[in-house]
C-alpha positions in Angstrom: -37.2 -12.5 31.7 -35.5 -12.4 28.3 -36.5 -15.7 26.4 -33.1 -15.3 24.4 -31.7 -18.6 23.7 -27.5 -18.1 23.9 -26.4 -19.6 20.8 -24.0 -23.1 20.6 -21.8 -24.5 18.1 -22.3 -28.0 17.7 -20.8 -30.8 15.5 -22.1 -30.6 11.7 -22.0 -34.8 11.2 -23.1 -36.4 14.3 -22.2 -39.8 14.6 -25.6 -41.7 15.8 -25.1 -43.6 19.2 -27.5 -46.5 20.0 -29.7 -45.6 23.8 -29.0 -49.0 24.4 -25.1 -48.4 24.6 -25.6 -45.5 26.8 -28.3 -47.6 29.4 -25.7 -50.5 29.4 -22.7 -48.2 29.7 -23.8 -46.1 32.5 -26.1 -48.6 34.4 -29.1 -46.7 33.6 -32.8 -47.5 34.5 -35.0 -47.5 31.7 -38.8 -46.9 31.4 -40.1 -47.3 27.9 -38.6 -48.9 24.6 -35.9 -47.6 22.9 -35.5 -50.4 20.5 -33.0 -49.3 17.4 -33.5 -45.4 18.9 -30.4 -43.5 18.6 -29.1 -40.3 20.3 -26.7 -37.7 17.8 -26.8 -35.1 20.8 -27.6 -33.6 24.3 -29.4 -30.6 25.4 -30.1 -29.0 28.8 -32.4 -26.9 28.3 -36.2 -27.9 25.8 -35.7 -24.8 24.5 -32.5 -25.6 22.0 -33.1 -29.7 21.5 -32.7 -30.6 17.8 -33.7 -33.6 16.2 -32.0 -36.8 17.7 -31.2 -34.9 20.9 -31.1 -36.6 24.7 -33.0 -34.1 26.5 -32.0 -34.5 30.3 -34.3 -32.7 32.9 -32.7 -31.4 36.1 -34.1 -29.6 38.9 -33.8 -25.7 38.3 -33.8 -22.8 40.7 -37.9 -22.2 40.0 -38.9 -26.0 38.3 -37.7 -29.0 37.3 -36.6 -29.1 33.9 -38.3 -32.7 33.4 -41.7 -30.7 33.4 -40.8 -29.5 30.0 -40.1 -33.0 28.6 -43.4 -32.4 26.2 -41.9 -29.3 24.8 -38.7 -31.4 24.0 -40.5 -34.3 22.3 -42.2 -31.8 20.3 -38.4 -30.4 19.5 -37.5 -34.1 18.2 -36.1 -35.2 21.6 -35.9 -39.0 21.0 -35.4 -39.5 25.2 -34.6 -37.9 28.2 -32.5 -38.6 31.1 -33.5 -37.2 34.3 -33.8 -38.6 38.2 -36.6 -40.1 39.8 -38.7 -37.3 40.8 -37.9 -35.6 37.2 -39.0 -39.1 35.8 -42.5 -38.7 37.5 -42.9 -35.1 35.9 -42.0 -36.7 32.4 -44.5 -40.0 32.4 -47.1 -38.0 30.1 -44.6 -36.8 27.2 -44.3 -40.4 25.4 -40.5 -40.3 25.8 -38.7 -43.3 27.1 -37.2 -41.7 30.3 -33.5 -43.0 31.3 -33.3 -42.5 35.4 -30.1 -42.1 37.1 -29.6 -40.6 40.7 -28.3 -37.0 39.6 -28.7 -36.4 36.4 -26.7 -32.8 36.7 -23.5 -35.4 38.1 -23.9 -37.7 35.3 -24.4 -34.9 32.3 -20.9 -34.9 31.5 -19.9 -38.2 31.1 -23.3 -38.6 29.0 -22.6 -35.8 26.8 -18.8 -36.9 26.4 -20.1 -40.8 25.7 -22.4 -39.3 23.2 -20.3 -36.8 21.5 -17.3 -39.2 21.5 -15.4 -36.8 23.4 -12.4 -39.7 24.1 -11.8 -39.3 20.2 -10.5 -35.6 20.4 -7.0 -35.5 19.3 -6.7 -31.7 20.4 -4.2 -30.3 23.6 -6.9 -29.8 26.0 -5.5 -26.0 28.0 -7.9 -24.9 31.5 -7.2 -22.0 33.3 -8.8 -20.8 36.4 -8.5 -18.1 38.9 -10.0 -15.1 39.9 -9.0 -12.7 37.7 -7.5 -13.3 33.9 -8.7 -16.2 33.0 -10.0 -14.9 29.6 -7.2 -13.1 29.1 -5.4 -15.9 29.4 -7.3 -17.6 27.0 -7.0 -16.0 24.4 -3.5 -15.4 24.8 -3.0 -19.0 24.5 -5.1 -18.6 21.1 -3.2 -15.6 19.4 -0.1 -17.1 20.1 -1.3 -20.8 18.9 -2.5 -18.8 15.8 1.2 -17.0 15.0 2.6 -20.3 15.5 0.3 -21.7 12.6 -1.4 -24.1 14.9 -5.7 -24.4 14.4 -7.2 -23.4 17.7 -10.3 -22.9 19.8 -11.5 -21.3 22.6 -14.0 -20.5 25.6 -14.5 -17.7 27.5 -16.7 -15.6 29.6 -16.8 -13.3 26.1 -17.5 -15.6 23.7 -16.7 -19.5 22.0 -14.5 -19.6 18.9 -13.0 -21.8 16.3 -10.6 -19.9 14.0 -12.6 -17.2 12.7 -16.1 -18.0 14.0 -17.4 -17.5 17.2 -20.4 -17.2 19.5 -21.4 -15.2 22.1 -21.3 -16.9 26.0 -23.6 -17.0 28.5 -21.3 -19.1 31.3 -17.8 -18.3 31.9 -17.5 -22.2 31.4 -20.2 -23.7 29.5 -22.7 -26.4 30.5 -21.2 -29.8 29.9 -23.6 -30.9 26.9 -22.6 -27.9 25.2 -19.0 -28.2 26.4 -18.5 -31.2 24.8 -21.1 -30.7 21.4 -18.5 -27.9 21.3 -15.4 -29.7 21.2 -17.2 -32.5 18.9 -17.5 -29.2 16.5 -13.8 -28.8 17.3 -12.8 -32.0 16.2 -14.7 -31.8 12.7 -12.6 -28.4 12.1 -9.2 -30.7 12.6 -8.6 -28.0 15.9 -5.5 -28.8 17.3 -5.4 -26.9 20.4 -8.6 -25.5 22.8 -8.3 -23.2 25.7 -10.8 -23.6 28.2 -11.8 -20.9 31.1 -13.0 -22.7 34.2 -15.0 -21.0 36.7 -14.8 -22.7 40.0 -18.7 -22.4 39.5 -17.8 -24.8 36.5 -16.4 -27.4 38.5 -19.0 -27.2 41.6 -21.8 -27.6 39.0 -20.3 -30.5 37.2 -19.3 -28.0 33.7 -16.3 -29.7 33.1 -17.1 -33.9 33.8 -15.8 -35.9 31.1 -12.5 -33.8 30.6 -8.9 -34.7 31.1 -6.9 -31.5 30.8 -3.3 -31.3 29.5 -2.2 -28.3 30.9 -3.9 -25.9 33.5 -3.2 -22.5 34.6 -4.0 -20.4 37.3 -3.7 -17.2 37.6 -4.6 -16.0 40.9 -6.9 -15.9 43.6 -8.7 -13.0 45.7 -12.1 -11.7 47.2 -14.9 -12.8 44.7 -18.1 -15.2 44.4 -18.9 -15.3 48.0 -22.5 -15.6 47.4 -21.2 -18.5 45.9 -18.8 -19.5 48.6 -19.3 -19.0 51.9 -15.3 -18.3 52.5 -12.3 -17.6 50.6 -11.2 -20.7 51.8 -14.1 -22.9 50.0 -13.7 -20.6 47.2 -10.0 -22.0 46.9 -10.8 -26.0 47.8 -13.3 -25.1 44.6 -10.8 -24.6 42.3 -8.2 -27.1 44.0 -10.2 -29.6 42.4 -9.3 -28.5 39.1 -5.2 -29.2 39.8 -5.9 -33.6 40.7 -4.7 -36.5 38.6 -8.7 -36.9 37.2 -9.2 -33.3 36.1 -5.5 -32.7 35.1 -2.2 -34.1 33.9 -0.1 -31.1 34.8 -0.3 -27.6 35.9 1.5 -24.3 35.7 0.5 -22.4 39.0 1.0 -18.5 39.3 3.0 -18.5 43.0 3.0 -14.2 43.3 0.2 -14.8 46.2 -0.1 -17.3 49.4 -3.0 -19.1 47.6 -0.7 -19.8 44.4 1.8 -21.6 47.1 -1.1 -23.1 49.1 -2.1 -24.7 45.8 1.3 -25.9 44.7 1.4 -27.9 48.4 -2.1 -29.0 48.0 -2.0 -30.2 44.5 -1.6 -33.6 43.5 -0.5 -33.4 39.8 2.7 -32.2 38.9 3.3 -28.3 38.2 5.7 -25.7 37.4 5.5 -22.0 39.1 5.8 -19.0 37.9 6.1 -15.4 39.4 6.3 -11.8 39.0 7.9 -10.6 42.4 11.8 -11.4 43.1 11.5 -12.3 46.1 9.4 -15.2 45.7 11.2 -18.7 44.3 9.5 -20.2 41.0 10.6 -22.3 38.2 9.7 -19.4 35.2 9.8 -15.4 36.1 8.3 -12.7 34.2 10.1 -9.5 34.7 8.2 -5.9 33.0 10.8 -4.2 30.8 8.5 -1.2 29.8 4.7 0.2 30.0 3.1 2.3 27.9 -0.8 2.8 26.6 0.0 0.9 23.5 1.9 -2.3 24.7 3.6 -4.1 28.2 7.0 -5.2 27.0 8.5 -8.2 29.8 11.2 -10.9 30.1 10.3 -14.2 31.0 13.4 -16.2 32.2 13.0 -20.2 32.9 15.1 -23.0 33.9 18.2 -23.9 32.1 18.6 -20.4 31.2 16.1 -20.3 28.8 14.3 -16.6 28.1 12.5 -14.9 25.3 11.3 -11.5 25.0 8.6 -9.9 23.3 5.5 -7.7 24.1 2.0 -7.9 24.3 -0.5 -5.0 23.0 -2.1 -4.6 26.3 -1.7 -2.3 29.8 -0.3 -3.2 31.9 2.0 -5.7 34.1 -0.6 -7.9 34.5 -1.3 -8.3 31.3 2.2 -9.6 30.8 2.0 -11.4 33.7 -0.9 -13.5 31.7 0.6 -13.6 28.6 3.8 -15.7 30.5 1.2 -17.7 32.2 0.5 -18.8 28.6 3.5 -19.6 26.8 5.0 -21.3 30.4 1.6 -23.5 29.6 2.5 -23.8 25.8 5.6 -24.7 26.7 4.5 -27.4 29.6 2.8 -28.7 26.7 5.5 -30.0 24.1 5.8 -26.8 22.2 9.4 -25.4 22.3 10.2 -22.0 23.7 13.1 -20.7 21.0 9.9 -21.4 18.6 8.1 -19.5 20.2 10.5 -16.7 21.1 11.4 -17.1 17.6 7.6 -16.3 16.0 7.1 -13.5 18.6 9.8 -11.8 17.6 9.4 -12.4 14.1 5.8 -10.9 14.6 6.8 -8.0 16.9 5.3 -9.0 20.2 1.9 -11.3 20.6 -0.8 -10.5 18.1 -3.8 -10.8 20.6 -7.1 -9.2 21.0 -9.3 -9.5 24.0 -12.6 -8.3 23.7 -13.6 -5.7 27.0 -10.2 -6.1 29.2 -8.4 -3.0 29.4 -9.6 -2.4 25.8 -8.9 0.7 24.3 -11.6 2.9 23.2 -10.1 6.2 22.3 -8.1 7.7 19.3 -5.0 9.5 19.1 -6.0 12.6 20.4 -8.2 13.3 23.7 -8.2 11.6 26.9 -7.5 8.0 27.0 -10.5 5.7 27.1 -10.4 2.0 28.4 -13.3 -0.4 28.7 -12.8 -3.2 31.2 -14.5 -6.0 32.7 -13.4 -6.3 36.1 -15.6 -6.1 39.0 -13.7 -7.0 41.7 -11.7 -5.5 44.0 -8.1 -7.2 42.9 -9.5 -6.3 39.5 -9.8 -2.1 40.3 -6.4 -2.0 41.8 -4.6 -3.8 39.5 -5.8 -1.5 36.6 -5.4 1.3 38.5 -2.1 0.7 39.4 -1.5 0.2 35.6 -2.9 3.8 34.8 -1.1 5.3 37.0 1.8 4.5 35.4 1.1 5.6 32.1 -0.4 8.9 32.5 0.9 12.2 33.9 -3.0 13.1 33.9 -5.7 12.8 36.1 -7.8 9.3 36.2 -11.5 9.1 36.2 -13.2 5.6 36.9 -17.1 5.2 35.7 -18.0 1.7 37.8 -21.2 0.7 39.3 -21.5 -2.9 41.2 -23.4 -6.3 40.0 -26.8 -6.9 42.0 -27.8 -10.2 43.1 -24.1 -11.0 43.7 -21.6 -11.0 46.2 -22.3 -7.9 48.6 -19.2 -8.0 50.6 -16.8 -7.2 48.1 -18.6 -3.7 47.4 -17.2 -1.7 50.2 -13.6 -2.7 49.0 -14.6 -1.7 45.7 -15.8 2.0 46.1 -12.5 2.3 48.1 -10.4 1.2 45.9 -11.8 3.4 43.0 -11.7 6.4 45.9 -7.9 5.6 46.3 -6.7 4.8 42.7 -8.3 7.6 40.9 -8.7 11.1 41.0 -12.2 11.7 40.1 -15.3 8.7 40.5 -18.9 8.4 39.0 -20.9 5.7 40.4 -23.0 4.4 38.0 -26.1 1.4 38.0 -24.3 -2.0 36.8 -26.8 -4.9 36.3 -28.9 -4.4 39.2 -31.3 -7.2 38.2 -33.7 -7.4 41.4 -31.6 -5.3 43.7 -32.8 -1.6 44.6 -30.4 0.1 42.2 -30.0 3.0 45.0 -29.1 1.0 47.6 -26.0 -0.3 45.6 -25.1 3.3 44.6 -25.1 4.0 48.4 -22.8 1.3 49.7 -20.3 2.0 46.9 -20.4 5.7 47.5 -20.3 5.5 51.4 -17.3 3.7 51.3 -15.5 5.8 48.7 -16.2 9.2 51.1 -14.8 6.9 53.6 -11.6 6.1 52.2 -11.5 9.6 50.6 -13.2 12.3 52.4 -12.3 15.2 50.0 -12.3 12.9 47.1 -14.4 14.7 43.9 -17.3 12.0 43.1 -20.2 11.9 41.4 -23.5 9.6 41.1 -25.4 9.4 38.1 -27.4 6.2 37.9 -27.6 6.2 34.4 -24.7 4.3 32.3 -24.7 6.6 29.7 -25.2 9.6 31.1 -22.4 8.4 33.4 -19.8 7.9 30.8 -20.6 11.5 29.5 -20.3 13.1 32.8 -16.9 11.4 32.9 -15.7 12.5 29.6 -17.3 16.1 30.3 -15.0 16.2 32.8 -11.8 14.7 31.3 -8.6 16.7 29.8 -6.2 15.7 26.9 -3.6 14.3 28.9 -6.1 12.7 31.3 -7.5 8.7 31.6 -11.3 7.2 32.0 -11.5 3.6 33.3 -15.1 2.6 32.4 -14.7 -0.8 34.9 -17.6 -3.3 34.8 -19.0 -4.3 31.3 -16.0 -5.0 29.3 -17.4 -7.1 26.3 -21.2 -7.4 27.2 -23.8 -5.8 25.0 -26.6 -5.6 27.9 -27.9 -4.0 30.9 -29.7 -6.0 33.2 -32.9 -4.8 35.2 -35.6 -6.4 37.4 -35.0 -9.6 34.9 -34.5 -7.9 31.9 -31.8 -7.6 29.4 -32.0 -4.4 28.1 -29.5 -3.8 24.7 -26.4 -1.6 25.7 -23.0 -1.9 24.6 -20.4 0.3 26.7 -18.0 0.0 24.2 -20.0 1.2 21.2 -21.8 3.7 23.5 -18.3 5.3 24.5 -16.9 5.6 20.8 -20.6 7.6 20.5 -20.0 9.9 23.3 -16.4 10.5 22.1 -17.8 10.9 18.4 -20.2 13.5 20.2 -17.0 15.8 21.9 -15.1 15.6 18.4 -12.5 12.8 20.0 -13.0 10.5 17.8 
């Protein structure tokens, strides 16, 4: 395995807390002296504790991370917090050892305690949902940016505030490093965050400790059911996100049954919004025009108010997210003719989104986008956009993530059969799966759906993306679905460097596209 250590942005000036204000606050048991110790931060894993931290030991999926309590004294750990049988495993490292039940359930009110969380003065924005939550993210941060405001962000891509910015791990990260982050936040006077939760996030305690203003959701469909044993789980997962101790108000996304299942189910107050006429919600988002270059829409709300602008993206989707944000902004206290007003002065939101939909290609040649969905609701949705810019043919380059959810597979290869004109199965992160057998299922259910369809395997990303451009016209379009922004390709454990987005630009470079 890769002993890579994600990087974190954590506050610069710590303010010292005393471990005997944390033992009496959460009703800790205590085993050793922590006399006039104090804590300036948490850490998860021994492997990034600095000086001062609480190290807390949790079981793990092959040890107990209270075995490497040693390792985190030696890393200036002053204590660690851990359960009972973790607090065995850390008897010989000489730190005093805090025990609570589950130390995994207690993490983020610890880390919030700690890192002072209850002080952050910043609108706190979650979004969840299957598919664009990052987008919506930084949506919510471009426009926050045009409108002068200082803002963060977290996504599956990367964690930023204002111009700097990590690379992520989680889609939503662990709670210590969840709240050292918005401790960092505060010190850089950030007035807004946007948050992507995964309903991972809230299953494995990511987001304890957090009140959210405003949350979002964007929709829900087949995904993480090696996660989830049903859909239905998957959605009581994420319901928990839209209650009075996670949330003060939501705006839901009503365009599917699970969007209007959550609006009954809910118990915080929300406001809908949809993209289908037919369906009643408070806010609609209407597409006025598509193109490869931007997705212009209406978005019409109550008391006749409407604004609109454009968003440099493809696709109605993507406008679809970008109204999911500014109904949120605007759910929030900020006003829409401000907001109309900036967009307009601006020419449409001034957004980038690392690896969705991205475009890779130049002015001349075949249109190139990276994306990172690998889902089924993800395929069509881009394919349908495609479709409706180019006269051309459309070739997909997709492989499937192993160690994941299997059942979605078969929907994908027939989705890519259906939606395009030409496929090339690729490998995508087999990690300990056979690489061939994934190849198989996506390619048996793509001759399935399309008998005469032209496809092609080649196991190799690279070589993949070649034989898809080797292939491609002027007028025609290559969806390379899967990586979007990640810079690695993992096998049997390993994380081996590869970029599809830099790797394409090469290829293109190579046919004299670019």
């Amino acid at each position: 395995m890769s002993d890579l250590v994600p990087s974190a942005l954590r506050p610069q000036h710590p303010v010292p807390r005393s471990l005997s204000g944390l033992v009496d606050e959460f009703d800790l048991e205590l085993r050793g002296d922590i006399d006039s110790l104090e804590v300036t931060g948490v850490s998860l894993s021994s492997r990034t504790v600095q000086p001062g931290d609480l190290y807390v030991g949790v079981p793990g999926r092959n040890s107990h991370g209270a075995s490497y309590a040693a390792q985190a004294a030696e890393a200036g750990a002053v204590a660690i917090l851990t359960d009972e049988a973790g607090a065995d495993l850390a008897r010989g490292s000489g730190l005093p050892i805090l025990v609570t039940p589950d130390a995994r359930a207690a993490l983020g009110a610890v880390s919030a305690w700690i890192y002072r969380t209850d002080e952050n003065q910043a609108t706190l924005f979650a979004v969840t949902g299957t598919n664009g939550k990052t987008s919506v993210v930084y949506l919510l941060f471009g426009i926050l940016n045009q409108l002068g405001v200082v803002s963060g962000l977290t996504s599956t891509a990367e964690r930023r505030i204002g111009d700097i910015a990590v690379t992520s791990s989680l889609t939503t990260p662990e709670a210590s490093e969840l709240h050292a982050l918005l401790a960092r936040m505060r010190e850089a006077e950030v007035r807004a965050v946007g948050i992507e939760v995964s309903a991972q996030a809230l299953s494995r305690h990511r987001v304890d400790g957090l009140l959210f203003d405003v949350t979002g959701f964007t929709n829900l469909s087949h995904d993480h059911l090696d996660d989830y044993a049903t859909l239905d789980d998957y959605f009581k997962a994420k319901l928990e996100l839209f209650q009075p101790d996670r949330s003060k108000r939501g705006v839901i996304t009503v365009d599917s049954e699970w969007g209007q299942r959550l609006v009954e189910e809910c118990r915080i107050p929300v406001t809908t919004l949809s993209t289908k006429p037919d369906i009643e919600a408070d806010w609609r988002m209407t597409v006025l025009e598509e193109s490869a270059q931007f997705t212009s829409f209406r978005l019409e709300g109550p008391d006749n108010r409407q604004l609109e602008t454009r968003v440099p993206l493809l696709g109605w989707y993507m406008a679809a997210n970008a109204a999911l944000a500014i109904v949120m902004l605007v759910e929030s206290g900020y006003d829409l003719d401000a907001i109309a007003h900036t967009l307009d002065r601006d020419g449409g939101i001034d957004v980038y989104i690392p690896g969705r939909a991205e475009r890779i290609s130049g002015d001349s040649g075949p249109l190139v986008f990276i994306d990172y969905g690998h889902s089924p609701d993800a395929f069509l949705h881009t394919l349908d956009a495609l479709r409706a810019i180019t006269d051309g043919r459309i070739i997909m380059v997709f492989g499937a993530d192993g160690d994941r959810d299997i059942t979605k597979r078969a929907d994908m290869g027939a989705i890519a059969a259906r939606g395009s004109d030409v496929v090339v199965v690729t490998d995508f992160h087999p990690r300990f799966e056979d690489p061939a057998a994934i190849r198989t299922t996506l390619i048996e259910a793509a001759r399935a759906a399309v008998p005469d369809g032209e496809l092609y395997e080649v196991p190799d990303p690279r070589a993949a993306f070649r034989k898809a451009l080797s292939l491609a016209g002027e007028n025609d379009v290559i969806l390379y679905a899967g990586p979007g922004h990640e810079d690695y390709h993992e096998v049997a454990g390993v994380k081996i460097p590869y970029s599809a987005r830099e790797d394409s630009r090469q290829a293109l470079r190579e046919a004299g596209w670019l």
